[in-house]
C-alpha positions in Angstrom: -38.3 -3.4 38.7 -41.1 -6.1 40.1 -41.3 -3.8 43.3 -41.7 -0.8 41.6 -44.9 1.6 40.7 -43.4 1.0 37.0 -44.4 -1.9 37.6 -47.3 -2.9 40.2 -49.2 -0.1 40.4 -53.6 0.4 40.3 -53.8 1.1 36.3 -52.5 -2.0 35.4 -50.3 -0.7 32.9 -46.3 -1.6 33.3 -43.3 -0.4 32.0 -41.0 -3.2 30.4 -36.9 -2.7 30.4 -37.3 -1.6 26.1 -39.6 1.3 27.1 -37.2 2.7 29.3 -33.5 1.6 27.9 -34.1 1.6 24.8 -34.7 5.0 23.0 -38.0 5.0 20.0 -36.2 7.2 17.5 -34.4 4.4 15.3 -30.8 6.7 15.1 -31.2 6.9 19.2 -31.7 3.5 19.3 -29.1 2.6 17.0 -26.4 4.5 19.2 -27.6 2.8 22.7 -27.9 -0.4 21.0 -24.0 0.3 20.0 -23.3 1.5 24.0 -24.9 -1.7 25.4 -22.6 -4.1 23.2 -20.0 -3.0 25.4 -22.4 -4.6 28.7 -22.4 -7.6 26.4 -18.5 -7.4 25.5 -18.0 -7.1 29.9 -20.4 -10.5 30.4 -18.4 -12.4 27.4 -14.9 -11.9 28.4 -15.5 -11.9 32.4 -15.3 -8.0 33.4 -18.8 -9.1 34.4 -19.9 -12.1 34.3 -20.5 -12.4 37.8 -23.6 -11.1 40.3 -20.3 -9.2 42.6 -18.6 -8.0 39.2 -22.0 -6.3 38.0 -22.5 -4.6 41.5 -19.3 -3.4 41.5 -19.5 -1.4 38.3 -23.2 -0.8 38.8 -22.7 3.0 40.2 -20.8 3.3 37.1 -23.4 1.4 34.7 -26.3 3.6 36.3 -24.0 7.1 36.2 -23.9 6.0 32.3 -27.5 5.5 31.8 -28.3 8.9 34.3 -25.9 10.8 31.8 -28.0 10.0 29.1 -31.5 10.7 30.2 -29.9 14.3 31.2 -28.9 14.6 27.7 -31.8 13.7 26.1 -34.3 15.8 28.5 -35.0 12.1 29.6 -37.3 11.2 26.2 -38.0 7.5 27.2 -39.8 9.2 30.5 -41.6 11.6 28.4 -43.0 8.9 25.7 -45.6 7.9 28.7 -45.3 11.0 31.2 -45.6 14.2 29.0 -45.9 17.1 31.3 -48.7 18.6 28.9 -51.4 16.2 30.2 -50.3 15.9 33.8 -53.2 16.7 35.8 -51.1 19.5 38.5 -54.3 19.3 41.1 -54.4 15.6 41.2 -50.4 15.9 42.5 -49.5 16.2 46.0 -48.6 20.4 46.9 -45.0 19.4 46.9 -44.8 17.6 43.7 -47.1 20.8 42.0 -44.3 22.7 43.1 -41.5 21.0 41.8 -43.2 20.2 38.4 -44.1 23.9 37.7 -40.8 25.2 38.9 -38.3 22.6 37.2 -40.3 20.2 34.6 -42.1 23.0 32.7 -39.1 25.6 32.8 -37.2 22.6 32.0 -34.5 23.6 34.5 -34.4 20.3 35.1 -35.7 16.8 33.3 -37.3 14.0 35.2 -34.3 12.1 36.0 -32.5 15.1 38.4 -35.3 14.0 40.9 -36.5 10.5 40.2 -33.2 8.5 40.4 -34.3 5.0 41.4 -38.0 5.7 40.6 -37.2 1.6 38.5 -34.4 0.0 40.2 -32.8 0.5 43.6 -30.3 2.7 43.9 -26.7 1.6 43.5 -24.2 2.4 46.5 -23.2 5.9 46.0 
């Protein structure tokens, strides 16, 4: 995360691990909260308890997380990027593009295009 725009960028402002993994809307929440005990089962009993462990499942632990922000028409981006105030001229011609064809059809949500906009990208 630390060499990310989520993170160093000019506003100042930076996105913490909650604001992105864990869902506002209590029942959401609830349900990850249930899905991550099973991260927390994996460290406990040694599935992954070590740095090689986790980066062997990681592809999978990402594809997880992916899954959901496709389902969910990726809310936790949309509690700080709604589309509604993004300022089109101030993007670069391609990403105008893209945003009017995909983000405001809503042919596609913001994580079919910004995988690894946080974290490096697994091995795929």
């Amino acid at each position: 995360l630390k060499g990310t725009i989520h993170y160093n960028n000019r506003s100042g402002v930076r996105a913490t691990c909650p604001d992105c993994h864990v869902p506002h809307n209590w029942t959401d929440k609830i349900v990850r909260k249930m899905q991550a005990s099973k991260e927390v089962w994996g460290k406990v009993f040694g599935t992954m308890n070590t740095r090689e462990k986790f980066l062997e499942k990681r592809l999978e632990l990402a594809q997880h997380e992916w899954h959901r922000l496709k389902s969910n028409n990726s809310l936790e981006c949309r509690n700080c990027h709604s589309a509604e105030s993004m300022d089109f001229n101030r993007q670069s011609p391609r990403a105008q593009a893209m945003h009017s064809k995909f983000l405001i059809t809503r042919e596609k949500t913001c994580i079919d295009c910004h995988k690894g906009i946080a974290h490096k990208l697994p091995d795929m």
